[in-house]
Each structure stands twice: as structure tokens, then as C-alpha cells.
C-alpha positions as CSV (number, residue, x, y, z in Angstrom):
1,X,0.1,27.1,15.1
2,X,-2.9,25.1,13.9
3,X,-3.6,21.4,14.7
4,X,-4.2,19.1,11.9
5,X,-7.6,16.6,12.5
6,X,-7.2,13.6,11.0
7,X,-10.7,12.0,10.7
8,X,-10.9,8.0,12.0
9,X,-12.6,6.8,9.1
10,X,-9.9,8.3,6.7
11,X,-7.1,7.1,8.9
12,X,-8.6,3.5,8.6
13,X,-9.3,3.6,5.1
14,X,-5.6,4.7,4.6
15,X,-4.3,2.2,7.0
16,X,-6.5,-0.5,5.3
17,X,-5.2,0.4,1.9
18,X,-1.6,0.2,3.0
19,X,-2.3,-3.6,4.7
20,X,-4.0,-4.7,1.6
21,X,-0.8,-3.6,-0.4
22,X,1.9,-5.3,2.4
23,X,-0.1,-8.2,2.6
24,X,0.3,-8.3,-1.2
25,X,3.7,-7.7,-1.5
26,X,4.3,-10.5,1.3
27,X,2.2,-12.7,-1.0
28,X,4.8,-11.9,-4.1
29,X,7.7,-12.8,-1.7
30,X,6.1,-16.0,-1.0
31,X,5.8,-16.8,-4.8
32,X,9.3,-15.8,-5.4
33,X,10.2,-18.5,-2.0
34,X,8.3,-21.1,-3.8
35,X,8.8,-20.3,-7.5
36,X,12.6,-20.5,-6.7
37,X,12.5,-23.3,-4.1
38,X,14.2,-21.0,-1.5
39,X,14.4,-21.8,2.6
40,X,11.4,-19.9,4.1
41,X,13.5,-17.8,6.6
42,X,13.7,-15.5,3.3
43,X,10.1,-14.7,4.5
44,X,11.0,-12.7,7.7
45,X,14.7,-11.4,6.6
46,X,13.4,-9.6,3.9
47,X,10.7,-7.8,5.6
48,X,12.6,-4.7,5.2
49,X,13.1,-5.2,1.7
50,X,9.4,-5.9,1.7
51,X,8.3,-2.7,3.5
52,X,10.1,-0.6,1.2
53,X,8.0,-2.1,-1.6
54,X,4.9,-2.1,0.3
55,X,5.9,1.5,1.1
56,X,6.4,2.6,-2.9
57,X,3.5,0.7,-4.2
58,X,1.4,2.2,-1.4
59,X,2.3,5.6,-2.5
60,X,1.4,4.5,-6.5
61,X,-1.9,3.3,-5.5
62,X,-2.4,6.6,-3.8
63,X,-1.1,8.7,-7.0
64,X,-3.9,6.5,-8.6
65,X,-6.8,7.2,-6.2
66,X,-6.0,10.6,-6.0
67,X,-6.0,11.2,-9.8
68,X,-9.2,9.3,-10.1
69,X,-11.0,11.6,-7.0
70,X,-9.7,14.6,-9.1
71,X,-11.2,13.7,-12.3
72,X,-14.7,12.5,-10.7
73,X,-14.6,15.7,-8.8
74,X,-13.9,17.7,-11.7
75,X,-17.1,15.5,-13.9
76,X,-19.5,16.4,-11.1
77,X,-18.8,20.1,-11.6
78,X,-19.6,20.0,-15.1
């Protein structure tokens, strides 16, 4: 069986991408705590709620990048 290399710098840029994504969907819970006036605790109990999200938007932005790489790929072959 083979062994799969993951490069560092493509393991930080993916780990960076998915931060930048949790840290905004912890930024949209704390619009919805003050936009509805609820008690901050809402901040930590629904972190798995918030993860979930995180975890779905995370794997949009990467259907994104991905399309985008395919179509600059395919332009520089022309």
C-alpha cells in the first residue's frame, strides 16, 4: 500500500482556509446573540452547531477554489 504525502504548506493553507471560515461563522453567531439580544452562553453551546456550519461552508469554498484552479489550469493550456 502506498503512503499519501501531504505537503506542509498545503496542509496550512487548508487549515488556514477552514479558521478563516469558523472564525466567520462564530462572527455570524455573535450577530445573531446581539441582533436578537440573547445571553452570551449561546456563544459556546452552540459550537457544535457552529462547526457543522463551519464544516459545510468550508467544503463550498473548497467546491469554489477548486472550480476556479480547474478553469485557470485549463486557460493556461490554451
Amino acid at each position: 500500500m502506498k503512503n499519501i504525502v501531504i505537503p506542509y504548506t498545503a496542509l496550512k493553507t487548508e487549515i488556514t482556509w477552514f479558521l478563516s471560515v469558523w472564525i466567520f461563522t462564530n462572527l455570524l453567531n455573535i450577530f445573531a446573540i446581539l441582533f436578537y439580544n440573547t445571553k452570551w452562553i449561546e456563544l459556546i453551546t452552540y459550537q457544535p452547531l457552529v462547526i457543522f456550519i463551519s464544516v459545510l461552508l468550508y467544503l463550498l469554498v473548497s467546491l469554489f477554489r477548486l472550480i476556479i484552479h480547474t478553469i485557470k489550469k485549463r486557460r493556461s493550456h490554451q
